[in-house]
N, C-alpha and C positions, 0 to 999 in steps of 0.2 A: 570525509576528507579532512575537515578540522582534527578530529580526533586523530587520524596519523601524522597529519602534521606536526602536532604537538607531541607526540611520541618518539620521531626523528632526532631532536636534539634529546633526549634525553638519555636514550642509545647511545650515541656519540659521544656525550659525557661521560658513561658508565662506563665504554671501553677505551676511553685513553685514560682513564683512572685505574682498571684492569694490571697488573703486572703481566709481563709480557711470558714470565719464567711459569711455565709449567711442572708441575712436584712431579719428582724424579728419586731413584735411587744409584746407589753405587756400591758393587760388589767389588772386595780387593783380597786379593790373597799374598799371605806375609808369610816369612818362613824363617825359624829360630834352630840355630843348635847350637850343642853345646858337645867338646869335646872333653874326655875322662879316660883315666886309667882304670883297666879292668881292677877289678879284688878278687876273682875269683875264679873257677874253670872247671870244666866239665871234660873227662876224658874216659873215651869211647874204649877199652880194651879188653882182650880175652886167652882163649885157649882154643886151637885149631889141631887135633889129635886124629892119626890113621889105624887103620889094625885089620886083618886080615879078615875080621867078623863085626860084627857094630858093638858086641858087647866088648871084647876087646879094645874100640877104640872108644867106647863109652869109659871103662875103666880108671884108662892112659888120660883121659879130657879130666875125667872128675877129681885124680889126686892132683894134676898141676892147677885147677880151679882152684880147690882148697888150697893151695899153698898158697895161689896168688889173693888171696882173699884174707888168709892170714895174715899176709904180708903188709895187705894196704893198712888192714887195721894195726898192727904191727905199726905204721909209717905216722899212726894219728888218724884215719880216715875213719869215721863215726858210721856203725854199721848201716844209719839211717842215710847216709849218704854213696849207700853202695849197693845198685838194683840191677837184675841180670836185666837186656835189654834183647838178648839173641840168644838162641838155642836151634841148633839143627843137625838131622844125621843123614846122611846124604852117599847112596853109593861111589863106590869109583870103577869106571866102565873100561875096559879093552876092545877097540874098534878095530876089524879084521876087515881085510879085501876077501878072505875064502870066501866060496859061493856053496852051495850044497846042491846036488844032483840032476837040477832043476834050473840051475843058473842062479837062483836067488842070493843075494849075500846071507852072509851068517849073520846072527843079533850079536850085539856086543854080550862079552862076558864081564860079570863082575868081580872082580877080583880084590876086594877088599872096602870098606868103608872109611869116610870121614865123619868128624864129629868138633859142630863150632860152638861154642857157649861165650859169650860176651859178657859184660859189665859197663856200666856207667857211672864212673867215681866222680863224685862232685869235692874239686879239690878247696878247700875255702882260705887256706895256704897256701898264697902263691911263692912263696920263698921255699916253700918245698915241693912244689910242680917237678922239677927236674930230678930231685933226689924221687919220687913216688917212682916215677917213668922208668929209671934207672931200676929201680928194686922191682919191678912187675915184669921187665924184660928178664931180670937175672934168673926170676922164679920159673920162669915157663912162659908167661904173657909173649906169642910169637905175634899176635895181629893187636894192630894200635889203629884202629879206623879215623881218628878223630880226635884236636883239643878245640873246644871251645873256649872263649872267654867271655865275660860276662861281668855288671855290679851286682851286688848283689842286692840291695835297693836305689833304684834308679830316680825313684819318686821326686825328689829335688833337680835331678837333674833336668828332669821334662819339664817340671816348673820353670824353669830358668828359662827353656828353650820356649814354654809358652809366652813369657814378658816378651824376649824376643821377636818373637813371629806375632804378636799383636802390636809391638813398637814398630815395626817392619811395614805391616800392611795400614797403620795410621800414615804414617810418613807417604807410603803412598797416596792412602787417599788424600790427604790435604796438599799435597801437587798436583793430583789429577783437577778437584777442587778449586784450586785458584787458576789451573789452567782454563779451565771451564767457565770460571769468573760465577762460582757458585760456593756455597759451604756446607762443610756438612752439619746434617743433622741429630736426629735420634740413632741410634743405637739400634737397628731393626733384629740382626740376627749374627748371632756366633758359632760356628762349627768347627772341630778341628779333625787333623789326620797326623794318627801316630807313625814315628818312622823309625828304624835303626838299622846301623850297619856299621861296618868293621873297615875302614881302609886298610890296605897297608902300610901303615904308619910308624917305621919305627921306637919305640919306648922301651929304654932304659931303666931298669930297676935304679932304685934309690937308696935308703938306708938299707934297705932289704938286699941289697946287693955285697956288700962288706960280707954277710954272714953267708953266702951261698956258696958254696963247695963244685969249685969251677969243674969239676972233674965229673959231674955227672952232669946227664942230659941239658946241653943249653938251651934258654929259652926267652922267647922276648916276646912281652906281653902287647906287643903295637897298643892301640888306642880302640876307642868305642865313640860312634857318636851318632850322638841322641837328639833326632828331629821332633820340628812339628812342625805342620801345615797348616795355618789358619784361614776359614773362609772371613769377612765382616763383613755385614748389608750397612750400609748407612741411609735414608732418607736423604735427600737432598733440600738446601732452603736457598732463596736469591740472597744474594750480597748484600748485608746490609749496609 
């Protein structure tokens, strides 16, 4: 009984000396972008050719190919920057209500083939987007699926949107932090999540616009912009 007794106060002492703050952490996530004008673009176009037999509309596809292919390099477009992306030959069918003797419908007849061959020009000229577009329709180019835009090194840009979304979720935490009546600690852990997308934003050519030849295909490069999602763990320590 002595012996617990003398143990009671000393319990007591060692837990109102105790901090009452239990270690903790705090996860926050911060988010950075950064908005840019494309430099560059990617355009989807080709040759869509018919003919009564497939070699026939093989023929008719493969001279307006080549011409549109001459063309783009003709325009400046670096052969390394010009890869077919589609190719297809594809009948063309005549669907009948006749039935034959039996009641059955007839099968469709064929009555001629198509023939589709694409390309993917990577323009690195935007000041002559509109003249290429122009000159690939005049050639035969009848389908245009697609312009993308793009930079063409983006690498700085995401930096930038990193500081951001690490400046972003600091700020957070050290509000959460004082709300909590706690501060942060170490540094536990950093994750991030890439993002990008296209508003529709309009943008206006700049010097590049003086020199462009209004008279062909108009175009307007909107904008690009370039996310990141940052995870931060931080440790938790009591207010000093």
């Amino acid at each position: 009984m002595r012996l617990l007794a003398a143990l009671i106060p000393l319990t007591l002492a060692t837990a109102l000396t105790t901090p009452v703050f239990a270690a903790g952490s705090m996860q926050i996530t911060g988010h950075g972008e950064v908005v840019a004008a494309p430099d560059t673009a990617y355009v989807t176009s080709g040759v869509t050719s018919q003919g009564t037999t497939a070699k026939e509309a093989l023929d008719a596809n493969n001279a307006d190919m080549a011409k549109l292919i001459e063309t783009l390099k003709a325009a400046g477009i670096d052969a390394v920057d010009i890869q077919t992306s589609g190719f297809s030959v594809s009948p063309n069918y005549v669907y009948t209500d006749a039935r034959d003797a039996n009641g059955y419908q007839l099968p469709p007849k064929i009555v001629g083939y198509t023939v589709s061959n694409g390309v993917t020009v990577h323009v690195r000229d935007l000041a002559s987007l509109g003249a290429v577009l122009d000159q690939a329709v005049t050639v035969g180019a009848n389908t245009i699926s697609g312009v993308t835009f793009a930079v063409e090194d983006p690498a700085d840009l995401y930096n930038q949107a990193r500081k951001l979304a690490f400046a972003d979720a600091l700020a957070k935490g050290e509000l959460y932090a004082e709300a909590a009546g706690v501060e942060l600690g170490a540094l536990a852990l950093i994750s991030e999540q890439t993002g990008y997308n296209a508003p529709p934003q309009p943008y206006m050519f700049k010097a590049e616009a003086a020199s462009m030849d209004r008279s062909v295909v108009p175009v307007e490069v909107g904008q690009l912009t370039f996310s990141i999602d940052v995870n931060v763990n931080w440790d938790l320590e009591p207010t000093r």
